[in-house]
C-alpha positions as CSV (number, residue, x, y, z in Angstrom):
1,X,1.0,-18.6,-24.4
2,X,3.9,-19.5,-21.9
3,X,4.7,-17.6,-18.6
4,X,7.8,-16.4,-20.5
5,X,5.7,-14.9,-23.7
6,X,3.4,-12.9,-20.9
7,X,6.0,-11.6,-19.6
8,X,7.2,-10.3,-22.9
9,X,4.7,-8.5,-23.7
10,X,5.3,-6.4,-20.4
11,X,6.3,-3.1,-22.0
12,X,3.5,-3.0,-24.4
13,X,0.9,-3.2,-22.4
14,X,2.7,-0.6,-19.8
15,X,2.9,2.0,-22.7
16,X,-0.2,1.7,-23.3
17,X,-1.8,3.0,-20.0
18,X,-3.8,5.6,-19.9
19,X,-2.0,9.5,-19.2
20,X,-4.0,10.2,-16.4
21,X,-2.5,7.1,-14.6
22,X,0.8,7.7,-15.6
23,X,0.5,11.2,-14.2
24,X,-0.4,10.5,-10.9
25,X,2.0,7.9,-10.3
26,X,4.4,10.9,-10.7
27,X,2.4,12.5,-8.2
28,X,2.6,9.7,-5.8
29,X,6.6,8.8,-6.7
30,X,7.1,12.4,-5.4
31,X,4.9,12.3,-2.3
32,X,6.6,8.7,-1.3
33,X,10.2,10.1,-1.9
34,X,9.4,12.4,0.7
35,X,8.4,9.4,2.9
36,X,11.2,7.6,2.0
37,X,13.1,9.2,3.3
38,X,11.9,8.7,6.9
39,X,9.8,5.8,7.0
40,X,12.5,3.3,7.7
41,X,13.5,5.3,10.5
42,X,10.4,6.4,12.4
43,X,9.8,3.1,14.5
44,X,13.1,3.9,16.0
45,X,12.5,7.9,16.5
46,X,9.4,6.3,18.5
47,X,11.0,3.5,20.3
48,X,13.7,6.2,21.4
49,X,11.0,8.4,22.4
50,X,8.6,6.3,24.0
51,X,10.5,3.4,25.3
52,X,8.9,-0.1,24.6
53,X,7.6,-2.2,21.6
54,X,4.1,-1.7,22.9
55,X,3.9,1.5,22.7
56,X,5.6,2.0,18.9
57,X,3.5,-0.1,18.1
58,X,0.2,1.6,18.9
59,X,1.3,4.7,17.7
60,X,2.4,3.3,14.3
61,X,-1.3,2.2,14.1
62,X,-3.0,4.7,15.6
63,X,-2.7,7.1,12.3
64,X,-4.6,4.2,10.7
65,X,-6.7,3.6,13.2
66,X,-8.1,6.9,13.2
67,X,-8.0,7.1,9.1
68,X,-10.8,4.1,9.4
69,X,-13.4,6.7,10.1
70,X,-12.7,8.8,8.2
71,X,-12.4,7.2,4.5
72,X,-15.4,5.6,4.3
73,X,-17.3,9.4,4.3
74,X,-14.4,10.8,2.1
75,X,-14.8,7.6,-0.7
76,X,-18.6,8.9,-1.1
77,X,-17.4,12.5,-1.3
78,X,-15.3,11.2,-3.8
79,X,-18.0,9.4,-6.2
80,X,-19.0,12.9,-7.0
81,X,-16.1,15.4,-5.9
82,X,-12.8,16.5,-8.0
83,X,-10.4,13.2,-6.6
84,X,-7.7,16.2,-8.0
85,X,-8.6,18.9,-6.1
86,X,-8.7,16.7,-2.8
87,X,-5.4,15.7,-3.6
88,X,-4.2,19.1,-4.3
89,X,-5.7,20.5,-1.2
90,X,-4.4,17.2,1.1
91,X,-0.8,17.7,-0.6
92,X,-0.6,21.4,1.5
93,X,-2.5,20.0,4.5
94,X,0.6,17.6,4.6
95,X,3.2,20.4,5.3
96,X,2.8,21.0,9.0
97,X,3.1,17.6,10.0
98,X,6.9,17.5,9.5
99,X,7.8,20.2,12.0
100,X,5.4,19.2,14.2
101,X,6.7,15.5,14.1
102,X,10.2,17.1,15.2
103,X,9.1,18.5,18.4
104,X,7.2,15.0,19.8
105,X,8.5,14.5,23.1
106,X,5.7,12.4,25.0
107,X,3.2,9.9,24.5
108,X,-0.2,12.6,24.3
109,X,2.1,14.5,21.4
110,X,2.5,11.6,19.0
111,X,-1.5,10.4,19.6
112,X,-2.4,14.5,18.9
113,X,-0.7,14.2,16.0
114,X,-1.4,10.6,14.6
115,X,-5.1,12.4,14.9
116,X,-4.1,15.0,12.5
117,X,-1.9,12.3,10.0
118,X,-5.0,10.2,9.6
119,X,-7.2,12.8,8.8
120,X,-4.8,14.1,5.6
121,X,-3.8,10.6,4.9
122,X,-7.1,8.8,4.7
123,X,-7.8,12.3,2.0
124,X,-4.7,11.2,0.5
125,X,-5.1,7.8,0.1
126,X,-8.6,8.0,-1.1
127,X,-8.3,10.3,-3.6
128,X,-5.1,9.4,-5.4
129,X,-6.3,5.8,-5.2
130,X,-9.9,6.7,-6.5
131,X,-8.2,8.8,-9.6
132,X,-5.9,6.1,-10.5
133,X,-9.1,3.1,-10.5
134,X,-11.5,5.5,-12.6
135,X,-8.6,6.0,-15.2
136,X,-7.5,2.7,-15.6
137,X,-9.6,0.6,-18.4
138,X,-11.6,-1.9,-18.0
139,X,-9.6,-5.5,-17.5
140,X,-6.6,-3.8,-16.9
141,X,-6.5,-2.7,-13.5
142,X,-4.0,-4.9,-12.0
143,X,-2.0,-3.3,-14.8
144,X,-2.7,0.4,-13.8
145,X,-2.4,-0.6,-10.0
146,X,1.0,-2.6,-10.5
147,X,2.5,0.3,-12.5
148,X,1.3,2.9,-10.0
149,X,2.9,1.0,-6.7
150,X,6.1,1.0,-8.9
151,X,6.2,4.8,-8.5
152,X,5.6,3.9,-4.6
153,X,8.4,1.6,-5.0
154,X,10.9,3.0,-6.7
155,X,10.7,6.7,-4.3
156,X,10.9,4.6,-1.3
157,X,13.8,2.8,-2.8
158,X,15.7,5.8,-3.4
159,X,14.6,8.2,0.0
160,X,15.3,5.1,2.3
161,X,18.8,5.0,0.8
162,X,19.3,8.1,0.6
163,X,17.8,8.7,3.8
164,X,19.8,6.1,6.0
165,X,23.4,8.2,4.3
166,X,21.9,11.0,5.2
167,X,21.2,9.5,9.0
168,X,24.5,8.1,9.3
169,X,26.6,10.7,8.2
170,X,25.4,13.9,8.4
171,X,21.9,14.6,10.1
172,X,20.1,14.5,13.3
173,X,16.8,12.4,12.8
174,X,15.0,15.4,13.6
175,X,16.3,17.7,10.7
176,X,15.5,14.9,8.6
177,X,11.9,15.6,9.1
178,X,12.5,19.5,8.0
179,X,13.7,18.3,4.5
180,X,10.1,17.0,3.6
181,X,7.8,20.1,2.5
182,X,9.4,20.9,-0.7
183,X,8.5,17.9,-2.1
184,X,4.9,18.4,-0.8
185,X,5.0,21.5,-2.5
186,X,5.9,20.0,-6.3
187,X,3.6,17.5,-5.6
188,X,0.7,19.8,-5.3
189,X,2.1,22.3,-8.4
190,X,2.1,18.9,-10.2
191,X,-1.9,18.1,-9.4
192,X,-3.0,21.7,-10.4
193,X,-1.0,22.1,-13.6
194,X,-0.7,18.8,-15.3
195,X,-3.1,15.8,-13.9
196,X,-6.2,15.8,-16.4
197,X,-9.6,16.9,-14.4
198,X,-13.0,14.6,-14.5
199,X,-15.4,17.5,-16.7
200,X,-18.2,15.0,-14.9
201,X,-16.8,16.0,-11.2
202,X,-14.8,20.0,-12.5
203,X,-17.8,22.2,-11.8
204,X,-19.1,20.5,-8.3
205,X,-18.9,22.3,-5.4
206,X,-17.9,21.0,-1.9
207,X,-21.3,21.6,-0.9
208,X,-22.5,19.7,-3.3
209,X,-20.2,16.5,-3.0
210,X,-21.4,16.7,0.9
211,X,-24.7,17.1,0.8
212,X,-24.9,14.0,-1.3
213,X,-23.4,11.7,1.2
214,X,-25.8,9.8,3.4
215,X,-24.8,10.1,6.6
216,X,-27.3,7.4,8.3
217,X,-25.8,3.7,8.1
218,X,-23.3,5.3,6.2
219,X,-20.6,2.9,7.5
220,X,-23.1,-0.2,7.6
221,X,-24.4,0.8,3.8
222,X,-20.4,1.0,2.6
223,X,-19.4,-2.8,3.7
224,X,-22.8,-3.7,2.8
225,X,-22.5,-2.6,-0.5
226,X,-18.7,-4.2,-1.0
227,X,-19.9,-7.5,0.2
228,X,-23.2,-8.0,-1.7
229,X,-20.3,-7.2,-5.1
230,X,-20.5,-10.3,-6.7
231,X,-16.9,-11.7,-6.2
232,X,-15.3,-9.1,-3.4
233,X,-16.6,-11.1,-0.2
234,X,-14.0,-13.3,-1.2
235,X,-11.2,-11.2,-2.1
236,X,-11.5,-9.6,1.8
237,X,-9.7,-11.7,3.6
238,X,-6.4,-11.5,1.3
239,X,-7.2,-7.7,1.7
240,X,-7.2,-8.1,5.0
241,X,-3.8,-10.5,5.5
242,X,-1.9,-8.0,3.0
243,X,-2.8,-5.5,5.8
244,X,-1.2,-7.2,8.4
245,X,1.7,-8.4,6.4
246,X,2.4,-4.7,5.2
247,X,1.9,-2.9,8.3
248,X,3.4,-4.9,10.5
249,X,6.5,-5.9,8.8
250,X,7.2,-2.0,7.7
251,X,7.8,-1.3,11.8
252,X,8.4,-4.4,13.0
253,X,11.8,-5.3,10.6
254,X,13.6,-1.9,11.5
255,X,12.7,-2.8,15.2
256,X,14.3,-5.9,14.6
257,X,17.1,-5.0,12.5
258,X,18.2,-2.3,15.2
259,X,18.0,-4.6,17.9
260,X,20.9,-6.9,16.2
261,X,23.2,-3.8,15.9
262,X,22.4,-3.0,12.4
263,X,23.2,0.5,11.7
264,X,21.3,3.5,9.8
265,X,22.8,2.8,6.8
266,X,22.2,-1.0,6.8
267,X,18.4,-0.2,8.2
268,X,18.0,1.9,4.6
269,X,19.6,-0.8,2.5
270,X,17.5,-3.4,4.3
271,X,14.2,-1.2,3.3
272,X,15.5,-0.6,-0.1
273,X,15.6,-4.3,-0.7
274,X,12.3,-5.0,0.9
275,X,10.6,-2.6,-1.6
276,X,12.9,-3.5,-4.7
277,X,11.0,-6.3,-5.8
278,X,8.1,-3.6,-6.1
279,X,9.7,-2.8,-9.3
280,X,8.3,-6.2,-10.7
281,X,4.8,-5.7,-9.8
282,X,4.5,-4.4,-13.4
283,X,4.7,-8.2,-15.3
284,X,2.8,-9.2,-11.8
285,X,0.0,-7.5,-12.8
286,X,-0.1,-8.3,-16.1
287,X,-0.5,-11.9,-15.3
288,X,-2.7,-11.5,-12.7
289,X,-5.0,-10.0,-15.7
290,X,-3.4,-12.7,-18.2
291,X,-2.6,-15.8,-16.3
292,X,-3.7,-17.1,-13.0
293,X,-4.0,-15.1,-9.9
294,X,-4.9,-17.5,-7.7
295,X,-1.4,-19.0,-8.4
296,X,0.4,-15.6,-7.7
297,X,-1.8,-15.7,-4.6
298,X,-0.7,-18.9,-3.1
299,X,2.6,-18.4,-4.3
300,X,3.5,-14.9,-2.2
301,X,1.6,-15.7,0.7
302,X,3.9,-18.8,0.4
303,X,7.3,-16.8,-0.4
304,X,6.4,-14.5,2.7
305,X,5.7,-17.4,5.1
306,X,9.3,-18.5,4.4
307,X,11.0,-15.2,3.9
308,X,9.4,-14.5,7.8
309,X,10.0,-17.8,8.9
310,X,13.8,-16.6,8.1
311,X,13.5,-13.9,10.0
312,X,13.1,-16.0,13.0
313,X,15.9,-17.9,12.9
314,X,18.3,-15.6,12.0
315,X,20.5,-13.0,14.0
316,X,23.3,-12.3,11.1
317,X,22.6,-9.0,10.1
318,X,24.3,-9.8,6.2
319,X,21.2,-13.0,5.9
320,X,18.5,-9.7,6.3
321,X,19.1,-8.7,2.6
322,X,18.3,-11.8,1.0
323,X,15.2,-12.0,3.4
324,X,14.0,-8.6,3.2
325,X,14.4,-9.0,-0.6
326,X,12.5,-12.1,-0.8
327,X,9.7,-10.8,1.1
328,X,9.3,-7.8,-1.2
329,X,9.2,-10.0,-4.0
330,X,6.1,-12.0,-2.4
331,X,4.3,-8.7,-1.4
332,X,5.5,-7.8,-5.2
333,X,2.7,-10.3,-6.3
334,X,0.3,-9.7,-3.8
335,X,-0.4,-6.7,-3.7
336,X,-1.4,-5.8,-7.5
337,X,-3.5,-8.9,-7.9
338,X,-5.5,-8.7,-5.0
339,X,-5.9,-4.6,-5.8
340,X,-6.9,-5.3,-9.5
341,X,-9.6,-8.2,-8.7
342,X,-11.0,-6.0,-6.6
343,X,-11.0,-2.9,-9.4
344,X,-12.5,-5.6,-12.0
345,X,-15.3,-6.2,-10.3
346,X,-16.1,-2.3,-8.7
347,X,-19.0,-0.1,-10.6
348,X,-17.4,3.1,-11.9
349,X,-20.0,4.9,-9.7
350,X,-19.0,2.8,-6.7
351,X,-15.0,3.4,-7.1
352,X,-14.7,6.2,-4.2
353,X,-17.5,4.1,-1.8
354,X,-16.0,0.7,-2.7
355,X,-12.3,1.7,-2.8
356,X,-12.5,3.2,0.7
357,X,-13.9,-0.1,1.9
358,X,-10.5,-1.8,0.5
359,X,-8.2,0.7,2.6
360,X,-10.6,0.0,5.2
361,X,-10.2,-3.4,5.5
362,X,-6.2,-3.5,5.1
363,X,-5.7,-0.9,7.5
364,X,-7.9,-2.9,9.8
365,X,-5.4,-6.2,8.9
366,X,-2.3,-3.7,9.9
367,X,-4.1,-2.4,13.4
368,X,-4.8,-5.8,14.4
369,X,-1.3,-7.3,13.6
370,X,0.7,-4.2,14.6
371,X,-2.2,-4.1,18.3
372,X,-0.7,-8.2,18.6
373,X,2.6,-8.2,18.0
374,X,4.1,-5.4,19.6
375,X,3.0,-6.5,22.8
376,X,4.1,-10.1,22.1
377,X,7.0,-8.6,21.5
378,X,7.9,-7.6,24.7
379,X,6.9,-10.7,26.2
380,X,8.5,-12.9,24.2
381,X,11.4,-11.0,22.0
382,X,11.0,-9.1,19.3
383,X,12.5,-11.6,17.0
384,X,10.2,-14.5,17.6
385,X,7.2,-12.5,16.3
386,X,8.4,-13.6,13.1
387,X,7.1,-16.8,13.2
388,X,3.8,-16.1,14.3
389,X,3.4,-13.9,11.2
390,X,5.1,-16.5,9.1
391,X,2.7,-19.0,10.2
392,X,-0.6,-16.8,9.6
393,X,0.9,-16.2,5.7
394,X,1.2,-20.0,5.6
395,X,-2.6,-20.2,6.4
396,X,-3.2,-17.4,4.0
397,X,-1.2,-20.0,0.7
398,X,-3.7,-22.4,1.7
399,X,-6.5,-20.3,1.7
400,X,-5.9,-19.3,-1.5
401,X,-5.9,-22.2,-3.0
402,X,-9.4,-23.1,-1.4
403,X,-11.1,-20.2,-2.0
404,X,-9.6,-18.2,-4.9
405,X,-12.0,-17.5,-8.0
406,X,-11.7,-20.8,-10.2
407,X,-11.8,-20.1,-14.0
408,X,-10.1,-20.0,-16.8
409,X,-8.8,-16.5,-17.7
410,X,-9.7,-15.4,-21.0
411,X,-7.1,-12.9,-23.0
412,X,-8.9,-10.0,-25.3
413,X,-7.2,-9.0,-29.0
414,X,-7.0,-5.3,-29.5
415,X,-10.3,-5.1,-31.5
416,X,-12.0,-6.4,-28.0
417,X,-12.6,-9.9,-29.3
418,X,-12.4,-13.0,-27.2
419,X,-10.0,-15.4,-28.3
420,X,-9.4,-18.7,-26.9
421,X,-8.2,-19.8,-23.6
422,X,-4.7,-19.2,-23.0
423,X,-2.8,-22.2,-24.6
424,X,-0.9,-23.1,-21.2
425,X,-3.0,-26.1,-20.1
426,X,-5.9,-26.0,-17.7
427,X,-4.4,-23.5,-15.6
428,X,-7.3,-21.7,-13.7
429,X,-7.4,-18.6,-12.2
C-alpha cells in the first residue's frame, strides 16, 4: 500500500476511535482554548515584568520544574484512582490562577505561583493523558494520541488568534487573564456529566489510591520500571529532544518575534501557524502505526533543524509564517509517533506510573533547553539561539536513523488477522 492509500484511509480509522477518547479531547480542546488565548503572550507579560531573557526563561520553566515531583506520585495514584475525578477536581483547582497571574508584580510572585501551576498542571496532565492511553486500543495509540493533540491544536489555533485581536485592539494583557474561568468551568461540567467512568477505578476512594503508592524509591522504581520496558530506553531520548524543542520554541519565538517589531496581532498569527500543522497529526499517526516511524522521526527532527536554522537568519517579520508553519508541521510528526511507541509498548496496569515517566522526561528536555538558552540569549542575542537548537534537531535526524526500532511494520484486517507486510518495498520502521 502506497503513502497516498494510507493516507486515505485517514477518516476511517479516526471514526473509529473509541468514545471515551473522543470525549476527552473535547475536554482538553476546551481547557487549551482557554490557554490559547494567553499562551503566545505570557513570555512577554514576563519579560515586561521581569526585565531580561534569563529570567522569563526560568520562570517559564519553573511550573515544569516543579510539576517533575510531583507526577511521578500522581501516575501511581492514577493506576488505581478515577483519572476523571482528578481531572474534574484539577479543572476547579485551575480557577484561581488567572486572577492571581493578573496581580504578579515581582520575581518571588511569579515563582509562588509557578509552585501552585505545577502542582494543578502535573494533575492535569497526568490524568487526562492517563484516560486518553487506557481508552485507546491496542495498536492504535498513535491514532488516539494524534487525534487528541488535534483538539490541543485546533483551541490553540483559534484562542491565539483570537487572543492577539483581542490584545491589539481592545484589552489590557491583564483582563485577558480574567476571561479564562468560564471555560474551566464547562470543562469540569463536561468531565462530571458526559466522560465515561472506569467501573474498575468508580468506587475507590482517595485513601485507597494513596495508600497503595509506595512511597520508598518511589522515583528510582518509576524510571526503573520505564527503562527495563522492552523498547522505551530507546524511545527517551526523542522524548527528551521533543521537550526541548517544544518548550523552548513556545517562549523563545514570541521573544523573538517581539524583538523584530512584530506586533500582538502578528505574535497570534505567528502561533496560530506554528500549531496549524497539528491538525495533520491525525494521518501522522496513522502511519506512524501503518508505515514507518523511524522515517517520520528523521524526517521532523530534519524539517525542524531547517525551519530553526531559518529562524537564524532571518529578521523579516513576513519570512516567520512560513517558518513557524514549517516547524509545526515537523513537531506535527513528532509528537504522535514518539507518544504512540511509547503507548504500544506500556502494560495497561503501568499506564499512570509509565506515562508520568514520559511527561517527566519531556519536561526535563524543556527545563534544560529553556535553563540554556535564555541565558545564551542575553549574551549572544536572542536570535542566534536559533541555531544552536537547529543544530541539536540535526543531531536528533541522525539519531533516529541510528537508533530507531528496525522492522517491518505489520498492518492487521478487521477480524485481527496478520496480513502481509505492507507492499511498499522494504521500508522498515
Amino acid at each position: 500500500m502506497s503513502l497516498i492509500e494510507h493516507l486515505k484511509t485517514t477518516p476511517e480509522e479516526i471514526r473509529n476511535l473509541p468514545i471515551a477518547v473522543k470525549k476527552v479531547t473535547l475536554v482538553i480542546f476546551i481547557y487549551y482554548l482557554s490557554w490559547g488565548l494567553v499562551i503566545p503572550f505570557l513570555p512577554l507579560f514576563f519579560f515586561d515584568v521581569l526585565g531580561s531573557y534569563t529570567a522569563v526563561t526560568f520562570i517559564s520553566a519553573l511550573v515544569t520544574f516543579f510539576a517533575l515531583f510531583w507526577v511521578l506520585p500522581i501516575g501511581k495514584f492514577l493506576d488505581r484512582y478515577s483519572q476523571r475525578k482528578l481531572l474534574r477536581l484539577t479543572l476547579l483547582l485551575y480557577l484561581p490562577i488567572w486572577p492571581v497571574l493578573a496581580f504578579i508584580r515581582v520575581l518571588w510572585h511569579a515563582i509562588l505561583y509557578q509552585l501552585y501551576h505545577s502542582v494543578v498542571s502535573a494533575m492535569l496532565w497526568s490524568s487526562a493523558d492517563t484516560y486518553n492511553r487506557n481508552h485507546a486500543l491496542p495498536g492504535k495509540r498513535s491514532e488516539a494520541w494524534g487525534f487528541y493533540d488535534i483538539g490541543k491544536a485546533m483551541s490553540l489555533i483559534i484562542g491565539a488568534l483570537i487572543g492577539g485581536a483581542l490584545l491589539e485592539y481592545i484589552l489590557d494583557i491583564r483582563l485577558l487573564f480574567l476571561l479564562i474561568p468560564p471555560f474551566l468551568i464547562v470543562g469540569a461540567f463536561l468531565t462530571s456529566k458526559y466522560l465515561p467512568e472506569d467501573p474498575l477505578r468508580a468506587d475507590i476512594k482517595v485513601t485507597e489510591a494513596i495508600g497503595s503508592i509506595k512511597w520508598k524509591r518511589l522515583y528510582f522504581k518509576g524510571i526503573k520500571d520505564f527503562y527495563l520496558t522492552p523498547g522505551l530506553a530507546k524511545i527517551w531520548p526523542f522524548i527528551f529532544l521533543i521537550g526541548f524543542l517544544i518548550y523552548s520554541q513556545m517562549v523563545m519565538i514570541p521573544l523573538f518575534a517581539d524583538s523584530v517589531g512584530a506586533s500582538f496581532l502578528t505574535i497570534g498569527i505567528l502561533f496560530a501557524l506554528f500549531n496549524l500543522p497539528m491538525l495533520m497529526e491525525a494521518p501522522f499517526s496513522v502511519l506512524a502505526d501503518t508505515w514507518s516511524s523511524r522515517r517520520l522521526i528523521a524526517m521532523g527532527s530534519l524539517l525542524s533543524a531547517i525551519s530553526l536554522f531559518g529562524f537564524g537568519f532571518s529578521e523579516n517579520i513576513a519570512v516567520l509564517f512560513p517558518l513557524s508553519l514549517l516547524l509545526g508541521l515537523a513537531i506535527a510528526m513528532l509528537i504522535p509517533t514518539i507518544s504512540g511507541a511509547v503507548g504500544n509498548k506500556i502494560k495497561s496496569n503501568q499506564t499512570g506510573e509509565l506515562n508520568s515517566v514520559f511527561i517527566f522526561s519531556q519536561g526535563l528536555g524543556g527545563i534544560v533547553g529553556l535553563f540554556i538558552l535564555g541565558p545564551l540569549a542575553d549574551i549572544i542575542g536572542v536570535q542566534n539561539i536559533f541555531f544552536i537548537s537547529a543544530s541539536i534537531m540535526f543531531l536528533s535526524a541522525i539519531l533516529a536513523w541510528m537508533v530507531w526500532e528496525r522492522r517491518l511494520t505489520l498492518q492487521k484486517n478487521i477480524h485481527g488477522k496478520i496480513k502481509a507486510p505492507v507492499n511498499i518495498g522494504k521500508v522498515r520502521k
